[in-house]
N, CA and C atoms of all chains as a GROMACS GRO file, in nm:
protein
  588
    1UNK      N    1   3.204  -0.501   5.339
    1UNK     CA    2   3.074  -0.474   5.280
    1UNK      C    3   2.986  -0.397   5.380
    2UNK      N    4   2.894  -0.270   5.306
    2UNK     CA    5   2.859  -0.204   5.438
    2UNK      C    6   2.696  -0.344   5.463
    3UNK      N    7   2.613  -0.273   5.558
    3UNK     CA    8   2.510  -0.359   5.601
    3UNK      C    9   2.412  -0.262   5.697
    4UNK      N   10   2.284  -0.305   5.680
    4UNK     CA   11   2.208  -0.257   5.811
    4UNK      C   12   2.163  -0.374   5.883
    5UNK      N   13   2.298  -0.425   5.934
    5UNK     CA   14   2.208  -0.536   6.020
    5UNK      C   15   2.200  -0.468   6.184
    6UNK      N   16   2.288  -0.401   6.238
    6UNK     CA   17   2.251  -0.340   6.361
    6UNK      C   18   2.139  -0.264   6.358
    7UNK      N   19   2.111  -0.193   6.254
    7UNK     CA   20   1.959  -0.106   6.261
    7UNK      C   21   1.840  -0.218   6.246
    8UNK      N   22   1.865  -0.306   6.153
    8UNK     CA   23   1.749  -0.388   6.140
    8UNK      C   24   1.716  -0.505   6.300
    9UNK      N   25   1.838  -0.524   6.350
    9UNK     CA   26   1.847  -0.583   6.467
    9UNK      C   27   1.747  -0.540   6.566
   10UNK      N   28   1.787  -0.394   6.597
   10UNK     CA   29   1.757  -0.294   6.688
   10UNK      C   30   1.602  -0.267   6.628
   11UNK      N   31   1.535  -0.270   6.534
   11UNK     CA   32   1.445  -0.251   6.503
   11UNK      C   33   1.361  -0.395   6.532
   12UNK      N   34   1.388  -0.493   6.537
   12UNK     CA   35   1.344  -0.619   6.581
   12UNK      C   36   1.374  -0.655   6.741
   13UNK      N   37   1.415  -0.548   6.783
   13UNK     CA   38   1.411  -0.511   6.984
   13UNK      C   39   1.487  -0.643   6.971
   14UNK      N   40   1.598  -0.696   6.902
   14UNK     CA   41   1.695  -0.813   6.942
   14UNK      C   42   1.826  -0.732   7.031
   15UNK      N   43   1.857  -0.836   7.128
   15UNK     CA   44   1.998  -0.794   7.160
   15UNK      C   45   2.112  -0.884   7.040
   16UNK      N   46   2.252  -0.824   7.026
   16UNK     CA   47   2.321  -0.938   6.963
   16UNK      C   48   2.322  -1.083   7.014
   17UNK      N   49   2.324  -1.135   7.144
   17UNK     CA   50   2.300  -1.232   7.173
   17UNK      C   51   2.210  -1.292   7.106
   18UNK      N   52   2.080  -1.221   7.169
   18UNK     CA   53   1.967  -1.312   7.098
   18UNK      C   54   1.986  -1.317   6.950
   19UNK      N   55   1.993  -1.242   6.884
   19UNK     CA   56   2.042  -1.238   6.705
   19UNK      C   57   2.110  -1.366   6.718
   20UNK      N   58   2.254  -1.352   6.762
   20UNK     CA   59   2.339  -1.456   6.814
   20UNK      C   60   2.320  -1.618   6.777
   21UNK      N   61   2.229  -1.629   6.919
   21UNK     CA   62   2.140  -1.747   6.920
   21UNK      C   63   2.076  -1.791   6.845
   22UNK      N   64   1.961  -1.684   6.774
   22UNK     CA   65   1.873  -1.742   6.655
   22UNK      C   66   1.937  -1.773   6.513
   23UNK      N   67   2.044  -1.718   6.506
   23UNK     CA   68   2.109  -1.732   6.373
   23UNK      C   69   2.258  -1.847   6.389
   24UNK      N   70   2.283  -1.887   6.505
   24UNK     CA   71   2.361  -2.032   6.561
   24UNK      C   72   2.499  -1.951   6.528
   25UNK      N   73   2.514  -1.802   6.571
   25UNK     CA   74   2.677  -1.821   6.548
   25UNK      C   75   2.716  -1.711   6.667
   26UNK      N   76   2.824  -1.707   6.683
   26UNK     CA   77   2.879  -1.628   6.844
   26UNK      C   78   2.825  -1.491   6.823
   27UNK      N   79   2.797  -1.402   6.989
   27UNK     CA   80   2.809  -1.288   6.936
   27UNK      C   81   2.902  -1.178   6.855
   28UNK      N   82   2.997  -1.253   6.946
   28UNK     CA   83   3.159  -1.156   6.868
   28UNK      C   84   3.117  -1.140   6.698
   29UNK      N   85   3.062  -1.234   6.621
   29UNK     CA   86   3.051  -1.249   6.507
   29UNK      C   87   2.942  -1.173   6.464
   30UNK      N   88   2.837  -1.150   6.556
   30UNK     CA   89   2.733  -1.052   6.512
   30UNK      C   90   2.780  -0.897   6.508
   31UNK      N   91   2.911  -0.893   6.634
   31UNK     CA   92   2.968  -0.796   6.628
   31UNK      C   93   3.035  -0.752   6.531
   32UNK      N   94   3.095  -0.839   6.507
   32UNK     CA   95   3.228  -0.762   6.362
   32UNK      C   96   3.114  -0.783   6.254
   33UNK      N   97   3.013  -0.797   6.217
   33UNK     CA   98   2.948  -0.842   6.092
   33UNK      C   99   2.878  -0.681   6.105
   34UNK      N  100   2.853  -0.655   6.195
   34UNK     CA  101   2.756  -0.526   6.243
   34UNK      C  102   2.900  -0.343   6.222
   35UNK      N  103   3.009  -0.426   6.288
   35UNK     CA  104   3.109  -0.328   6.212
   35UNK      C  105   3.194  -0.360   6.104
   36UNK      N  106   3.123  -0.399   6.020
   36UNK     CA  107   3.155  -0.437   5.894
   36UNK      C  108   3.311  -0.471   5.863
   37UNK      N  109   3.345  -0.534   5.962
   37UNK     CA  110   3.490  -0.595   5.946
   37UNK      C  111   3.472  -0.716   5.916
   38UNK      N  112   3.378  -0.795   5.913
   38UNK     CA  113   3.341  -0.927   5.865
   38UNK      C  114   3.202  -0.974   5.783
   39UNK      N  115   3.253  -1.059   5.641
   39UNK     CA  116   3.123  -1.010   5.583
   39UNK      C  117   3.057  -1.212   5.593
   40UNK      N  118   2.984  -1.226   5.660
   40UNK     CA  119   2.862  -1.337   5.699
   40UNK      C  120   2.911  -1.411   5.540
   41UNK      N  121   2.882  -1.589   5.589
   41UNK     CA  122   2.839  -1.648   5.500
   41UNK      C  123   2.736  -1.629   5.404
   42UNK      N  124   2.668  -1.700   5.328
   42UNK     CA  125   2.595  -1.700   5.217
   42UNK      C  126   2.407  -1.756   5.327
   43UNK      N  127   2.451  -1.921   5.452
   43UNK     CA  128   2.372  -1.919   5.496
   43UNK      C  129   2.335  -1.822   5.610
   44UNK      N  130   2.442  -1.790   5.666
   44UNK     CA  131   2.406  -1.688   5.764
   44UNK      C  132   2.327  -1.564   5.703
   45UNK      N  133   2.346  -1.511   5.613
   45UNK     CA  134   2.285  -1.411   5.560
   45UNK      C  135   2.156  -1.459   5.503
   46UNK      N  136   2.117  -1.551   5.470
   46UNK     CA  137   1.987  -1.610   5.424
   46UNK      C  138   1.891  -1.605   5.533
   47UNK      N  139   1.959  -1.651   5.693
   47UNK     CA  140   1.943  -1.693   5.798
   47UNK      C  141   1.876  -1.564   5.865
   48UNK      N  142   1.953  -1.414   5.861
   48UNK     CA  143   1.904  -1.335   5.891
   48UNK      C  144   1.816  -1.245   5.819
   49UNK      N  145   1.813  -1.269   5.653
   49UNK     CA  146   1.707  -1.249   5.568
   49UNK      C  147   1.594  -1.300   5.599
   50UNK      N  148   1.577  -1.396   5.646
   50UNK     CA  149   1.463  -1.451   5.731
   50UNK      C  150   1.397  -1.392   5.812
   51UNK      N  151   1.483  -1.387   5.884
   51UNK     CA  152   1.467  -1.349   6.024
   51UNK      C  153   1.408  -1.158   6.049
   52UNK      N  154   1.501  -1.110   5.974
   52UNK     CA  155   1.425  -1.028   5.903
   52UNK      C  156   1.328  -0.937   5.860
   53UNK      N  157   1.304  -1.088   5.726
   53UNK     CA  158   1.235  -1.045   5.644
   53UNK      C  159   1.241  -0.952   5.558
   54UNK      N  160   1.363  -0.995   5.510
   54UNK     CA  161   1.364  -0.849   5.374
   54UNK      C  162   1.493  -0.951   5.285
   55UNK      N  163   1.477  -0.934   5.171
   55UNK     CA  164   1.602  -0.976   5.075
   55UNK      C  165   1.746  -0.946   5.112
   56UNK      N  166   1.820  -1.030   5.088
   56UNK     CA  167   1.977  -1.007   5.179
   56UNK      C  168   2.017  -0.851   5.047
   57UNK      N  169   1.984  -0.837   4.933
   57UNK     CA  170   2.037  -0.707   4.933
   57UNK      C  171   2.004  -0.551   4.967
   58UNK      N  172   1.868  -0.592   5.032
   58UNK     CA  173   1.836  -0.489   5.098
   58UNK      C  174   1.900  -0.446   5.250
   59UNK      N  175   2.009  -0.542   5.280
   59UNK     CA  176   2.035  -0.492   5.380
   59UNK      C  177   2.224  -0.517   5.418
   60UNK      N  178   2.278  -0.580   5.263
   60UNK     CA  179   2.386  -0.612   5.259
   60UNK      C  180   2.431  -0.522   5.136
   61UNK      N  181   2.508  -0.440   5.145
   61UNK     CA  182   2.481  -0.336   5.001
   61UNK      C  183   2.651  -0.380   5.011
   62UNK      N  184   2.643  -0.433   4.879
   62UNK     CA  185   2.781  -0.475   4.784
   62UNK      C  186   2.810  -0.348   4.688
   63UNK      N  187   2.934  -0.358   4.695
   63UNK     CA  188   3.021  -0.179   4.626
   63UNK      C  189   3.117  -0.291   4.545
   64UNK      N  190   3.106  -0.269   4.409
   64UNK     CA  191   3.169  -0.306   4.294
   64UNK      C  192   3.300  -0.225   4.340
   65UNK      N  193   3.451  -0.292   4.300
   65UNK     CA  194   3.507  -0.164   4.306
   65UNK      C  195   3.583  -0.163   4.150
   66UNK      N  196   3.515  -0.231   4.057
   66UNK     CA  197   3.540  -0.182   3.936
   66UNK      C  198   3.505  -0.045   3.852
   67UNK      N  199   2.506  -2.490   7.249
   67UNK     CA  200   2.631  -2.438   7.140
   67UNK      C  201   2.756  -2.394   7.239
   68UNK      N  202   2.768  -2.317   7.317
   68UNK     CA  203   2.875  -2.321   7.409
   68UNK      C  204   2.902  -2.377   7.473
   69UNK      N  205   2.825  -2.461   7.559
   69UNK     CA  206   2.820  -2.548   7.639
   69UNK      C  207   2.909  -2.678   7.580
   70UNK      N  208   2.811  -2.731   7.399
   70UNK     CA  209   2.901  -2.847   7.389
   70UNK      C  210   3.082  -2.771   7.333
   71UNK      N  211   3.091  -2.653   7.267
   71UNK     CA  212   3.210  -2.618   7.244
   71UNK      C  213   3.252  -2.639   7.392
   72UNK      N  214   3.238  -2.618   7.483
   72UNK     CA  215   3.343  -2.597   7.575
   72UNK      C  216   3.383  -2.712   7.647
   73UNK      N  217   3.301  -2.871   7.604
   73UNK     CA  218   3.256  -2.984   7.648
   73UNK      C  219   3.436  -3.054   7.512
   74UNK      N  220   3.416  -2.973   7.425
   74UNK     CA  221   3.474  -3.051   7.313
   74UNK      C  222   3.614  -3.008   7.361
   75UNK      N  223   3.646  -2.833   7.400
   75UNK     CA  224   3.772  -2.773   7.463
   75UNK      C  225   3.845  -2.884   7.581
   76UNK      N  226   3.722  -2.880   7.640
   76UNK     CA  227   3.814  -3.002   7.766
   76UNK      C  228   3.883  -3.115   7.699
   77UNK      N  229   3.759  -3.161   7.595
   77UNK     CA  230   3.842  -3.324   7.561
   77UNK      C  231   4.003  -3.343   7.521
   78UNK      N  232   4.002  -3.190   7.436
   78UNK     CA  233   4.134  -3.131   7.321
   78UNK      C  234   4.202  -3.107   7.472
   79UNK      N  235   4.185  -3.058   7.538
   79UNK     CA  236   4.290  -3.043   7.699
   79UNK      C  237   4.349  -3.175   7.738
   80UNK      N  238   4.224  -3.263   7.777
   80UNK     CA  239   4.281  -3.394   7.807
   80UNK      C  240   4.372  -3.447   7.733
   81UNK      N  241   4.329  -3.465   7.580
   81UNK     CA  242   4.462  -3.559   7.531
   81UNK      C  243   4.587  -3.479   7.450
   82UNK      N  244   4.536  -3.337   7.479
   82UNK     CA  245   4.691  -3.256   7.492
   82UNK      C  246   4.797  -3.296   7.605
   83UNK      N  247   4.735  -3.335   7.726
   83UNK     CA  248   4.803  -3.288   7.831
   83UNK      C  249   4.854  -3.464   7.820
   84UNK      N  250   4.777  -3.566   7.811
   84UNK     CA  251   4.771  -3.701   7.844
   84UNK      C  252   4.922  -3.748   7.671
   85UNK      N  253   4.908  -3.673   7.586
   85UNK     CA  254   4.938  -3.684   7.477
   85UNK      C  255   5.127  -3.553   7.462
   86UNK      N  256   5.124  -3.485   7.628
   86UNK     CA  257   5.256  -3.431   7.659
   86UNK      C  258   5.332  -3.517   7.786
   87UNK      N  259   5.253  -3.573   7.852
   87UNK     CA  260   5.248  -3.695   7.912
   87UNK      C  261   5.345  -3.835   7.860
   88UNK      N  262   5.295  -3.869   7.764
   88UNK     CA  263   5.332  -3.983   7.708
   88UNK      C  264   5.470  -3.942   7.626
   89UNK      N  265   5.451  -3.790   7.592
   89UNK     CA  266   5.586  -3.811   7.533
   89UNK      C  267   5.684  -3.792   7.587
   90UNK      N  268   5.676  -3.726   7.728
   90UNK     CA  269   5.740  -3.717   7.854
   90UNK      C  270   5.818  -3.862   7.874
   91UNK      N  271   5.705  -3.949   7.909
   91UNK     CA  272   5.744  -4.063   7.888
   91UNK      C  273   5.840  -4.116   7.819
   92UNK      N  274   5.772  -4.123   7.719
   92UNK     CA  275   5.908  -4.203   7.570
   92UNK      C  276   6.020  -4.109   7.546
   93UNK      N  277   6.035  -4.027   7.605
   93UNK     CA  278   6.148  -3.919   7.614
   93UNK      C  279   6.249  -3.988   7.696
   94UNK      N  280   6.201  -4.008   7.828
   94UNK     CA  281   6.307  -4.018   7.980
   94UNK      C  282   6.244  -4.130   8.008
   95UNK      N  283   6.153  -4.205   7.964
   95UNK     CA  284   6.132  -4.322   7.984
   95UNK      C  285   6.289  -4.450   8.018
   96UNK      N  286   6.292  -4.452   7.880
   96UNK     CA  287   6.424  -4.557   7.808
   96UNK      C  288   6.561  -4.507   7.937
   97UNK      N  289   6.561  -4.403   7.945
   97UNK     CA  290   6.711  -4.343   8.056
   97UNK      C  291   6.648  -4.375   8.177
   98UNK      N  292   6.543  -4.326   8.205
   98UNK     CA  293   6.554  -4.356   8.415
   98UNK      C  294   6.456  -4.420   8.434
   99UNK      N  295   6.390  -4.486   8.391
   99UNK     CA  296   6.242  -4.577   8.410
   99UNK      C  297   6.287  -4.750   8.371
  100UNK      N  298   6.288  -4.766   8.228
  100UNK     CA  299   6.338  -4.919   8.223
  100UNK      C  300   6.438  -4.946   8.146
  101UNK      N  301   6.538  -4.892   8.174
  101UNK     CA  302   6.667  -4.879   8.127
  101UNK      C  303   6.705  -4.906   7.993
  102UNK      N  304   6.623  -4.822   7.881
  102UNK     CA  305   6.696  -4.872   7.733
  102UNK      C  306   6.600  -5.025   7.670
  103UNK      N  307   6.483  -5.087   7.778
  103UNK     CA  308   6.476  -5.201   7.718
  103UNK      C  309   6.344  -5.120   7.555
  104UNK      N  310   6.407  -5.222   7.495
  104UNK     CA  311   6.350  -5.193   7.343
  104UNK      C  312   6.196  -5.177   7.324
  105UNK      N  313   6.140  -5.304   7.365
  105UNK     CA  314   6.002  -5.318   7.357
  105UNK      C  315   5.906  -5.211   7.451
  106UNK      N  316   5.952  -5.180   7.544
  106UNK     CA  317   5.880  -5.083   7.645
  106UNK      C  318   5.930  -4.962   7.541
  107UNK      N  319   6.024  -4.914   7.451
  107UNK     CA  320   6.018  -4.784   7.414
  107UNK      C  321   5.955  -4.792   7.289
  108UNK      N  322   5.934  -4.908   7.224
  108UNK     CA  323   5.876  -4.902   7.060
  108UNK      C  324   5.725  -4.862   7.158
  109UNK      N  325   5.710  -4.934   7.294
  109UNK     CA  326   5.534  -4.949   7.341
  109UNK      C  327   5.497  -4.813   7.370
  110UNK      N  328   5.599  -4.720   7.421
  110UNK     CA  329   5.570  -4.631   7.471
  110UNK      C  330   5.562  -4.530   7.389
  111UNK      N  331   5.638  -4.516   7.238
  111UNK     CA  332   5.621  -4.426   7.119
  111UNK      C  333   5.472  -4.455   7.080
  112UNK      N  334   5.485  -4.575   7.046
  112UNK     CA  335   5.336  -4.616   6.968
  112UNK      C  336   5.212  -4.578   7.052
  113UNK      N  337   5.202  -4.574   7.222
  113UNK     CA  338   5.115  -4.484   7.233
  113UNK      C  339   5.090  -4.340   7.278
  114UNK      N  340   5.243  -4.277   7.264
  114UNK     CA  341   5.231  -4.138   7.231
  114UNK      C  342   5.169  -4.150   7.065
  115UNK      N  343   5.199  -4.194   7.014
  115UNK     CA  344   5.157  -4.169   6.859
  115UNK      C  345   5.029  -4.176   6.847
  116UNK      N  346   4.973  -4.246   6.927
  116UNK     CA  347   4.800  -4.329   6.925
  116UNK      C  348   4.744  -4.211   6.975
  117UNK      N  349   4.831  -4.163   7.080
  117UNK     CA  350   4.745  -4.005   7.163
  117UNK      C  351   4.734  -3.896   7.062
  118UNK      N  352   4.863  -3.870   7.004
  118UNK     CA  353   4.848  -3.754   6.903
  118UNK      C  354   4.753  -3.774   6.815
  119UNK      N  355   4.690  -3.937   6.766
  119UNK     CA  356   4.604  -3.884   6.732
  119UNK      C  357   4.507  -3.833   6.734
  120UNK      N  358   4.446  -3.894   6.861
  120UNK     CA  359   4.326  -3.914   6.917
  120UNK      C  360   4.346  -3.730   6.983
  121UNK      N  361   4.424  -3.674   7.018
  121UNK     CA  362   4.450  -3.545   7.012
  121UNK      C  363   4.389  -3.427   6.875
  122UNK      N  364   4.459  -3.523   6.773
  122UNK     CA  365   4.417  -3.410   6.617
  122UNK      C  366   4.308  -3.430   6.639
  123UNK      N  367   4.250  -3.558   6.665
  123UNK     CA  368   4.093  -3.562   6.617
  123UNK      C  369   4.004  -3.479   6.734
  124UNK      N  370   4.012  -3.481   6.844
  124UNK     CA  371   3.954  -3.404   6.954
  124UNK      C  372   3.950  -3.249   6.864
  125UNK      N  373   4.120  -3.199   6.844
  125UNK     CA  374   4.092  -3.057   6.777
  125UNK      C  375   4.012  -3.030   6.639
  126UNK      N  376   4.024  -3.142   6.574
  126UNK     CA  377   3.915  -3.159   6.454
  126UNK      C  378   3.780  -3.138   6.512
  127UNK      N  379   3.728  -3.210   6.618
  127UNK     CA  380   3.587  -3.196   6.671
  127UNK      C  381   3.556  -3.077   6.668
  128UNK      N  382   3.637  -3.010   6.791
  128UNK     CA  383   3.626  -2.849   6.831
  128UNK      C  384   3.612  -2.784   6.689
  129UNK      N  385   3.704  -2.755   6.629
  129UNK     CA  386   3.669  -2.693   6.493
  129UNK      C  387   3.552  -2.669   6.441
  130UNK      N  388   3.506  -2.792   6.403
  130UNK     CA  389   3.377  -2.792   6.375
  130UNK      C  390   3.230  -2.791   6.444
  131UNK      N  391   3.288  -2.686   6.601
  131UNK     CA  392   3.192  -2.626   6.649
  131UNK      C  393   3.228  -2.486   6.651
  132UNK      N  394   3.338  -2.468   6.584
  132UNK     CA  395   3.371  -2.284   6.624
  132UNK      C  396   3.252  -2.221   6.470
  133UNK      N  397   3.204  -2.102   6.493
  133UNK     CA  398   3.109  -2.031   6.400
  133UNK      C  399   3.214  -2.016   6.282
  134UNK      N  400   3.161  -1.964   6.169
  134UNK     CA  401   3.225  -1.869   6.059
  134UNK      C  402   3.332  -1.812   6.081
  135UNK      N  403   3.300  -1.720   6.194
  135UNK     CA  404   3.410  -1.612   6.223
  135UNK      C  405   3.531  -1.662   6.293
  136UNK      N  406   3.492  -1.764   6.360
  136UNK     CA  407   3.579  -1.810   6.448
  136UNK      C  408   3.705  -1.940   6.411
  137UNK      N  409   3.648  -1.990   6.272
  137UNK     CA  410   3.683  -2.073   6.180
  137UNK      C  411   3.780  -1.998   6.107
  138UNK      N  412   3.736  -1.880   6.041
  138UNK     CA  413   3.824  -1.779   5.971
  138UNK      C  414   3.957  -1.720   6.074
  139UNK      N  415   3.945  -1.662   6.169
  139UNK     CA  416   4.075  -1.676   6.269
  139UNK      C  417   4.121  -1.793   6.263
  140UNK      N  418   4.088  -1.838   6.290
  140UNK     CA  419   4.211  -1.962   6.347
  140UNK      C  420   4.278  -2.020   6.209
  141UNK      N  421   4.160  -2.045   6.047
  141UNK     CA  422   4.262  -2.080   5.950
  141UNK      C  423   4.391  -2.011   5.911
  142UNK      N  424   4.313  -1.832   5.908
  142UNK     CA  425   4.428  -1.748   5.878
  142UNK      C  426   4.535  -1.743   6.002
  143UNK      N  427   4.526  -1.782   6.102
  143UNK     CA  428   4.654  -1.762   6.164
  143UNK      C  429   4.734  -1.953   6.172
  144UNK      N  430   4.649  -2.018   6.132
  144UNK     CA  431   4.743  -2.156   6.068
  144UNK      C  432   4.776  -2.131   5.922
  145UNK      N  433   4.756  -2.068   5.863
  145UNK     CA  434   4.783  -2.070   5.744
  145UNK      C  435   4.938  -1.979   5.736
  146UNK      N  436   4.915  -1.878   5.850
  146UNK     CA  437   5.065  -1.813   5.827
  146UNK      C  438   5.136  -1.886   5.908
  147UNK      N  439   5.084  -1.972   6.032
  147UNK     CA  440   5.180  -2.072   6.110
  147UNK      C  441   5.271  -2.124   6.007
  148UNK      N  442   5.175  -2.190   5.934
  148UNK     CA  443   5.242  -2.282   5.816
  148UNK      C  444   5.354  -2.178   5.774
  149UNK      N  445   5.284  -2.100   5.682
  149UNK     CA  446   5.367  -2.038   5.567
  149UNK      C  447   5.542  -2.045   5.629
  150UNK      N  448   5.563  -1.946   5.764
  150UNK     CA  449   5.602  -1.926   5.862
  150UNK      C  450   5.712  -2.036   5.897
  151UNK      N  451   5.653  -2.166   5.908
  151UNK     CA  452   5.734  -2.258   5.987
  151UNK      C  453   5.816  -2.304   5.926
  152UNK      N  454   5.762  -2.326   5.738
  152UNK     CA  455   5.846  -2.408   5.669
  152UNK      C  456   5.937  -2.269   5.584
  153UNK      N  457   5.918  -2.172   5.570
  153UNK     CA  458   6.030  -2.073   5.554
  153UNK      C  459   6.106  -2.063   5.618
  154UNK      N  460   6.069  -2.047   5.840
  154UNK     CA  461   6.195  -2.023   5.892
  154UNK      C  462   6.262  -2.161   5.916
  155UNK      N  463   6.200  -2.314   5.933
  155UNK     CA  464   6.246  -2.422   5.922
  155UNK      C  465   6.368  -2.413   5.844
  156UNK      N  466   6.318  -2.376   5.723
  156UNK     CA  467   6.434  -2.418   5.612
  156UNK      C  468   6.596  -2.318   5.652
  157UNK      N  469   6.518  -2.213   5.676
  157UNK     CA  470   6.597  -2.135   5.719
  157UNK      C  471   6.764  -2.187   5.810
  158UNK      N  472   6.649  -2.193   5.897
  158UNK     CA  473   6.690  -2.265   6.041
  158UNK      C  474   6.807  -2.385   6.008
  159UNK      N  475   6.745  -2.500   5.967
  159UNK     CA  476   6.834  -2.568   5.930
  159UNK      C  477   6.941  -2.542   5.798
  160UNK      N  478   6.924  -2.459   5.713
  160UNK     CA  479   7.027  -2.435   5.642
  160UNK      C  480   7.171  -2.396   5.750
  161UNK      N  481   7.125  -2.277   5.849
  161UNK     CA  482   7.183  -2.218   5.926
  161UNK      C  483   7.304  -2.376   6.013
  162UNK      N  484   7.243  -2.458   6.048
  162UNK     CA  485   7.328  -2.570   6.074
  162UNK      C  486   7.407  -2.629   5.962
  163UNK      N  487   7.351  -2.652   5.827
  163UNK     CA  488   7.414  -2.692   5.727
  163UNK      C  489   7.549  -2.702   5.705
  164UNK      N  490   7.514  -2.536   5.713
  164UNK     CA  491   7.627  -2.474   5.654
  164UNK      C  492   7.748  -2.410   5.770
  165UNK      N  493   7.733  -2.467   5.887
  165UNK     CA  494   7.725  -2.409   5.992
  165UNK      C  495   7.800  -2.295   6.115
  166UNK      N  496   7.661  -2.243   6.025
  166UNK     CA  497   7.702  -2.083   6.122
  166UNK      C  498   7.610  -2.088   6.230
  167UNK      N  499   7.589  -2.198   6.276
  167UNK     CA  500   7.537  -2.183   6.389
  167UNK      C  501   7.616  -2.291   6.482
  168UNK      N  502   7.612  -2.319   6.606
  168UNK     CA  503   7.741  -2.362   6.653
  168UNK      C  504   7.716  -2.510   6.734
  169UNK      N  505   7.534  -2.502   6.738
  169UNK     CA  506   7.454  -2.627   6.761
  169UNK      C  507   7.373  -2.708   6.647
  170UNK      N  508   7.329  -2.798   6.696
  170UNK     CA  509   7.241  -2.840   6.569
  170UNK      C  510   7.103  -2.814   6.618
  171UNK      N  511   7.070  -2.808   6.477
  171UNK     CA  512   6.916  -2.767   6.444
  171UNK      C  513   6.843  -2.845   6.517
  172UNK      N  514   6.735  -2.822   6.623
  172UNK     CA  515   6.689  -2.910   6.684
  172UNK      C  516   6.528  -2.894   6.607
  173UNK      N  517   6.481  -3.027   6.655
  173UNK     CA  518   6.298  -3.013   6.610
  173UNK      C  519   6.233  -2.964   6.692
  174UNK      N  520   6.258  -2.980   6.819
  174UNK     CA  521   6.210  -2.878   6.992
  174UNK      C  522   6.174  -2.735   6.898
  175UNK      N  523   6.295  -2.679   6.866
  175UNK     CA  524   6.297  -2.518   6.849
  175UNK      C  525   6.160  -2.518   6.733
  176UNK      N  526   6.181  -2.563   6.680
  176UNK     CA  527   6.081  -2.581   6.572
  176UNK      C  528   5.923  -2.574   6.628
  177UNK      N  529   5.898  -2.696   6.682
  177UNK     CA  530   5.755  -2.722   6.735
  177UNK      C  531   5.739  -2.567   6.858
  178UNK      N  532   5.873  -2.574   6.946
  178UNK     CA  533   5.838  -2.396   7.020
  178UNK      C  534   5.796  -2.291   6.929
  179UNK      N  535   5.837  -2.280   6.804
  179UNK     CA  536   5.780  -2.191   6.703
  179UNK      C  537   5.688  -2.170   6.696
  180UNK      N  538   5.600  -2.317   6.617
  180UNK     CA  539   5.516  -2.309   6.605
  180UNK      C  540   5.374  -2.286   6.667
  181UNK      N  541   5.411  -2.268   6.815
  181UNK     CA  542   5.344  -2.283   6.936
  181UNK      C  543   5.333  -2.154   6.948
  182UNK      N  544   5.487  -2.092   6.948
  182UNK     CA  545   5.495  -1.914   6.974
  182UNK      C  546   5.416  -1.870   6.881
  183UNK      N  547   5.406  -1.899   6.749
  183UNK     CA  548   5.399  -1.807   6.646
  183UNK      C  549   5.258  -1.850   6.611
  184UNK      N  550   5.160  -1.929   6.618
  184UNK     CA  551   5.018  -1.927   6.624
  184UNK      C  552   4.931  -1.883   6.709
  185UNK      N  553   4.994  -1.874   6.902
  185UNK     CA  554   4.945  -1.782   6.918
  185UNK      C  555   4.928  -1.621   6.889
  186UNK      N  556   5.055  -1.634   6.850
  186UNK     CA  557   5.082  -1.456   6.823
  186UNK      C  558   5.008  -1.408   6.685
  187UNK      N  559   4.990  -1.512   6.574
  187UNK     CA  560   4.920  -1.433   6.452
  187UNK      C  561   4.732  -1.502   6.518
  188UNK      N  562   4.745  -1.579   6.612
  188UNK     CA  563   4.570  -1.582   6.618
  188UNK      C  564   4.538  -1.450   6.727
  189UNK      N  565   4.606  -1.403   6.810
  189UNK     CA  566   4.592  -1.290   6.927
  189UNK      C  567   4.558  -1.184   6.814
  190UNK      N  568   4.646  -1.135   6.678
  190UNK     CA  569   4.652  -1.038   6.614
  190UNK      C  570   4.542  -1.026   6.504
  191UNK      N  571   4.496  -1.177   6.446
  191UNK     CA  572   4.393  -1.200   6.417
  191UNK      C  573   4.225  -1.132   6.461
  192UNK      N  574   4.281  -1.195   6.572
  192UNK     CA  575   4.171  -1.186   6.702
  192UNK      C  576   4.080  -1.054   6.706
  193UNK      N  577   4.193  -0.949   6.720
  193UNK     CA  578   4.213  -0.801   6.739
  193UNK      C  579   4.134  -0.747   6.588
  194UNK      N  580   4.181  -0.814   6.524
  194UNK     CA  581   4.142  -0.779   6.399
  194UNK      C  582   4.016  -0.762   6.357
  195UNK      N  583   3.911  -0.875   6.410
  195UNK     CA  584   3.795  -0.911   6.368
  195UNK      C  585   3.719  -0.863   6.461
  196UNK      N  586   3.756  -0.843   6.611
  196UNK     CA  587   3.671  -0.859   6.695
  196UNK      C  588   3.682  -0.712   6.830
   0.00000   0.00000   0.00000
């Protein structure tokens, strides 16, 4: 699934760590979530909708592939 | 969060090692320690058995401090452990069955499998995600 969570990150002057930290899961995981090889739970994504501040589909864009 | 994961890693060390220990024990116990007597080897299975568990449960702990991502590796590379063990298991021992193989099927080779072959699909895993 693509995502702007590295731009929105970077726009909130977070390192992945700190993202990391505030959202309780490793960086490696902020990593692959950021190269879209891994797509976040349901709370994690709520977690960084928060964090944020914007609706998880504004920044998690789902591609039907029907 | 790392700190206690790595607090929970040690414990899963200890009664791995305390839990290869004991079966060391009840292995070569009975032959060069107290010669075959009965009750020292039922004592000495029963607490290798008591360790393994207290072993699963240590790795149960850990588990449920690894994140999302880190949860997802490790199922998918137990999940092909599995798939894996009881295909070439069967395999394996047919191979004695019937036997074209010239030893018997041991459970050693087996558990080495499974040892080889979870690290190797969690390393590839690994690579995968990260």
């Amino acid at each position: 699934m693509k995502n702007k969570v590295r731009e929105l990150r970077k726009l909130k002057g977070l390192t992945q760590e700190q993202l990391a930290e505030v959202i309780g899961v490793s960086r490696q995981t902020i990593n692959a979530i950021e190269k879209e090889k891994f797509d976040p739970s349901l709370p994690t994504a709520f977690k960084m909708a928060q964090l944020f501040d914007r609706s998880i589909e504004e920044f998690f864009l789902f591609e039907s592939h029907e | 969060m790392k700190k206690e994961q790595q607090h929970h890693l040690k414990v899963l060390a200890l009664w791995t090692w305390t839990w290869v220990g004991t079966m060391a024990l009840a292995t070569f116990g009975p032959k060069f320690i107290w010669d075959g007597q009965t009750a020292l080897t039922s004592l000495a299975i029963f607490i290798n058995l008591l360790n393994g568990v207290l072993m699963i449960s240590a790795n149960r702990k850990l588990f449920n401090f690894y994140d999302e991502l880190e949860r997802k590796i490790h199922l998918e590379s137990l999940a092909l452990t599995l798939g894996l063990t009881v295909v070439v298991g069967l395999s394996y021992s047919l191979l004695d069955q019937t036997n074209l193989i010239s030893f018997d099927a041991e459970i050693g080779v087996l558990v080495l499998f499974v040892g080889v072959t979870e690290r190797i699909t969690f390393f590839i895993n690994r690579k995968r995600y990260l």
